[in-house]
N, C-alpha and C positions, 0 to 999 in steps of 0.2 A: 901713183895715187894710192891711198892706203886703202885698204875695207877696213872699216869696222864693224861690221858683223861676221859671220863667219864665211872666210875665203875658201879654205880647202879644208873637211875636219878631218880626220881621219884617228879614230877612236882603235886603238887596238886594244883589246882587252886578253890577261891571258890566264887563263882560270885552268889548272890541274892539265895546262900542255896545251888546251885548248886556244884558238884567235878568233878574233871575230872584227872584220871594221867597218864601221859605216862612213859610204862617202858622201859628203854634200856637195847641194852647189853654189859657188861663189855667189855673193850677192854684198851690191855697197848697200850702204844707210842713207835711204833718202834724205836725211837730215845735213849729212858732210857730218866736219868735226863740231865738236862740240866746245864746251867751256870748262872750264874747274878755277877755282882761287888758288893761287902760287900758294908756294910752299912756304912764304914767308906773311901767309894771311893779308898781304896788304896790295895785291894787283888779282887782277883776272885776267887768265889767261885765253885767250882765245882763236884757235885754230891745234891741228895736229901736233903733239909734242914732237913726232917724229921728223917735221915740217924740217925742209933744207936753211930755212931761215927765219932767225927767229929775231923778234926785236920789240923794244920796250918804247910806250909812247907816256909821255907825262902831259898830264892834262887838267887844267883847271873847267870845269861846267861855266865858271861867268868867262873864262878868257876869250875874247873877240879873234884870237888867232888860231885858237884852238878850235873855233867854229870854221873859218877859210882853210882848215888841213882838211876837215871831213870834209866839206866842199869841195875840197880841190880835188881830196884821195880817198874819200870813203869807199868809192866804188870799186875804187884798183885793190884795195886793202881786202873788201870783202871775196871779190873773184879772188886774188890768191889764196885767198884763208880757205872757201870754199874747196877750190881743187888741189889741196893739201899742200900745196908748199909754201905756207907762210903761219907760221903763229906769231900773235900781236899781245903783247902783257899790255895791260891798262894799268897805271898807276896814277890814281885822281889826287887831286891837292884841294884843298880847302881855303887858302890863304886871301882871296877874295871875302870874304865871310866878316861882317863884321860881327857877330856873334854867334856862340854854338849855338847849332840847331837849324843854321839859314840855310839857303838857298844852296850852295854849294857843296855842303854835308847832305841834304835830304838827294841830291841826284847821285852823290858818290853811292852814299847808301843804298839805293834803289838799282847800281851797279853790281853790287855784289850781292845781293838778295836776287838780283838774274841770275848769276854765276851757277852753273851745275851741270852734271853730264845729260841732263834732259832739256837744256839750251843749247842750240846749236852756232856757231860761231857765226853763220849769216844771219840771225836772228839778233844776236848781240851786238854786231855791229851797225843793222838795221836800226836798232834801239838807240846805240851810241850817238849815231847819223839824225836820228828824230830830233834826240836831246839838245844838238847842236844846232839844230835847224830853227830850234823856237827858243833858242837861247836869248833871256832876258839878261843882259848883262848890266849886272849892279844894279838890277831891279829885286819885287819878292821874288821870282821866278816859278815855275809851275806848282801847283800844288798836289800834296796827294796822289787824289783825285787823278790829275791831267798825268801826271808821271805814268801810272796805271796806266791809262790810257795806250798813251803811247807805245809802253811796254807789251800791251795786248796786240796792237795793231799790227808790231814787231814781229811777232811772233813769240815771244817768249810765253813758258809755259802757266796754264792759269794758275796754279799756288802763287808761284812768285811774284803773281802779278798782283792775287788777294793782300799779299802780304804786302806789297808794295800800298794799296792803297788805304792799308791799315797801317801804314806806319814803324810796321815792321824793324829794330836795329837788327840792323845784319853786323858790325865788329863796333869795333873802339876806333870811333871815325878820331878822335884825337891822337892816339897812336900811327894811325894808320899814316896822316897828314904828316906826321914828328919824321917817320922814318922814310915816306917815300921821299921830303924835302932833303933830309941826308942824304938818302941816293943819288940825289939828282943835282944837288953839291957838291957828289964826290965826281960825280961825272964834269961840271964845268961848275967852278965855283966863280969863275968872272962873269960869265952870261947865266945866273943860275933864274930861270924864265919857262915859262911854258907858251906854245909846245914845245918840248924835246924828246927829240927820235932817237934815241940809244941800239945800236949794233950791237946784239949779245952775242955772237958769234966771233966779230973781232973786236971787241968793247972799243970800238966809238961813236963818239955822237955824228950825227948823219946830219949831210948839210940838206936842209930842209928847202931851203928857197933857190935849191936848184928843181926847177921844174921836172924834171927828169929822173929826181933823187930813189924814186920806188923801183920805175923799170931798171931803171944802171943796177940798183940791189938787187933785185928779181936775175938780171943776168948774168951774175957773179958767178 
């Protein structure tokens, strides 16, 4: 398991011949790991970079399938994220939307306006698990308001939550859509569908409707 706060310091300092060190003591972050937006600005990352496994989930906010993953796996998803060996990239799609600005775009958005190292991974997935749980599919879907909500209940921190209820953009939900669809094309361009559970350790797509599909990955 990682710490992230400080495990062992040991500060040597060495001034005109002289040492000096101070030792601490170990202590984890009662938070676990945290969050950050990938390096390609278009997912959130969520759990330990250092994590033994790592894997990308594609997710549309209206898709009816994508709510039965979290249902099925939100819980498994968060204990490993939790106790460091799993980090989860989220990359949201929009393509339900029949216009910018809807229902699908305001949840991605409200995604990554959580995103940051004072989010913690069980927090955002909490979040995640909410979203899906009151998922209106191909209705107006939550407003604002109700996202906030959720977002606070989660756990996530209160800026991002003000921010969330203000409407806050957090990227270029049109880019972000453009290029996680590429991604997830180039991954299966015959079943290109959400969910898909992408293996970034050994790039494949993970078969999903095997009941079993997290713990077999977990004991890899």
């Amino acid at each position: 398991m990682r710490y992230w706060s400080v495990v062992v310091v040991a500060l040597v300092m060495l001034v005109a011949g002289c040492s000096k060190e101070i030792a601490g003591v170990a202590q984890v972050d009662p938070r676990g790991p945290s969050t950050a937006v990938s390096k390609d600005g278009f997912g959130v990352v969520a759990g330990d970079p250092s994590a033994r496994v790592h894997i990308e989930i594609y997710t549309e906010p209206q898709c009816s399938h994508c709510a039965d993953l979290q249902k099925d796996f939100g819980e498994q998803l968060s204990r490993y994220m939790n106790l460091g060996q799993l980090a989860v990239t989220y990359r949201p799609l929009t393509f339900l939307d029949d216009q910018p600005g809807g229902y699908s775009d305001r949840v991605s958005n409200a995604l990554f306006l959580a995103a940051g190292p004072t989010t913690s991974a069980k927090a955002f997935q909490a979040f995640v698990e909410d979203l899906m749980r009151h998922q209106d599919s191909h209705g107006k879907g939550p407003s604002d308001t109700e996202i906030a909500e959720m977002a606070r209940e989660s756990g996530i921190p209160p800026t991002a939550v003000e921010a969330m209820r203000a409407g806050k953009p957090a990227l270029d939900l049109t880019s972000m859509a453009d290029t996680n669809f590429e991604y997830l094309y180039e991954i299966d361009p015959l079943n290109t569908g959400t969910p898909t559970v992408f293996d970034l350790n050994t790039n494949e797509k993970i078969d999903i409707y095997d009941n079993n599909w997290l713990s077999k990955l977990m004991s890899t």
